[in-house]
N, C-alpha and C positions, 0 to 999 in steps of 0.2 A: 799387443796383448790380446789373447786368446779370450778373458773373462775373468773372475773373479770366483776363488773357491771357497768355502766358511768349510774348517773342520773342527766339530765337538767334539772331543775325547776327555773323560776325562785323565787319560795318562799322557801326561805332555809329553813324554820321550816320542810315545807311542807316536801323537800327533806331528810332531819336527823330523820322525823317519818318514812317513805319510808328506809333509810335504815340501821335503827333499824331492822325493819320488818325482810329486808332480810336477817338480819347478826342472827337472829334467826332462822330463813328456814332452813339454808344452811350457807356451809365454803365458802362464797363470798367474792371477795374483791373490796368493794363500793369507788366507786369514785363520787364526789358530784361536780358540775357545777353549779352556778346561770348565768350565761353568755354564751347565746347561740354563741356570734361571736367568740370564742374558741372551738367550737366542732372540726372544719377539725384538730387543733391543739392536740387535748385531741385524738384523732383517730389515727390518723398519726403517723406510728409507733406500736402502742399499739392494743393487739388482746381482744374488751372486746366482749363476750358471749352473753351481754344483754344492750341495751340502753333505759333507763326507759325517754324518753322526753315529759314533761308538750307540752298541745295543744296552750297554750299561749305563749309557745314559738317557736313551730313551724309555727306560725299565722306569725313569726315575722323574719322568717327564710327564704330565697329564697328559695321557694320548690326546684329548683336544688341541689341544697348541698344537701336534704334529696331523691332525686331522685342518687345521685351518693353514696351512701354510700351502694347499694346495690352491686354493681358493685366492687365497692372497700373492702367493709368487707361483702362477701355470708355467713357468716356462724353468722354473729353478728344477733339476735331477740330485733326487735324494738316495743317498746310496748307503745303506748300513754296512757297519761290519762288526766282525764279532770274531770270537777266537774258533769257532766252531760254529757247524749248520745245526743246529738244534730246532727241536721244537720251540721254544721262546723265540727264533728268527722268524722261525713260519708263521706262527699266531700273528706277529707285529707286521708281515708279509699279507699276512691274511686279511688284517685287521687296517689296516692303513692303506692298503693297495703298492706298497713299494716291493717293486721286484731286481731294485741291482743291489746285489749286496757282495761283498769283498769278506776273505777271511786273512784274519792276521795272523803271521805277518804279511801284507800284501806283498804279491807277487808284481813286476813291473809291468811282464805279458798282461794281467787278470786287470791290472789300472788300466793298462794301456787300451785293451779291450772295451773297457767299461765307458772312459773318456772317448772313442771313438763312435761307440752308440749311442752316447747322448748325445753327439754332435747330431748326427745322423736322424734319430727318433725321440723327442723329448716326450720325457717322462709323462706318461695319461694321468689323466685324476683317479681320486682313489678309486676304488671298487675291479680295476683292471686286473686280469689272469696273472697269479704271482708266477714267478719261475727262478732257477735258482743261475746265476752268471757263472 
């Protein structure tokens, strides 16, 4: 087993194509969320590698919680995704310091990609140079 992945979305179809996906990649072990007010919960305790969280639910999330998870899990790669590159990605890019972000519907190549550079470079603490994957 590769690690352990937490995906928040609140669209559970969305999240069950998402980790289909990655349970093909890689020996992951997915954990699925529709309910962002359980993330400090679903954390807490538990060492995941990777948090895949929909941008509609961090819209909906006190950016503190997602400002303290860096602090609290350095080694966990947070990786947004959204239906499109918008300005609300960037701001939250900006503003959080998360620079991998996926657009749905994820591509295999663009997961595949993404799981290979966090193996490789794990995610910095906030404030680091956003970019777009």
């Amino acid at each position: 087993m590769s690690g352990k992945i937490l995906i928040v979305d609140g669209n559970i179809d969305s999240a069950h194509i998402l980790k289909e996906q990655i349970e093909h990649i890689d020996l992951f072990k997915v954990y699925i969320s529709t309910n962002h007010l359980v993330l400090d919960d679903l954390l807490g305790g538990n060492s995941f590698q990777y948090l895949f969280i929909d941008i509609e639910t961090i819209s909906n999330i006190d950016h503190k919680v997602l400002l303290n998870l860096y602090p609290a899990h350095p080694r966990m790669n947070i990786v947004v995704l959204h239906w499109e590159f918008n300005q609300m990605v960037q701001k939250i890019q900006a503003t959080l310091g998360i620079s991998r972000f996926l657009i749905k519907p994820v591509e295999v190549d663009s997961l595949k990609e993404i799981l290979q550079k966090a193996n490789q470079q794990p995610e910095q603490v906030v404030g680091r140079e956003s970019s777009q994957c």
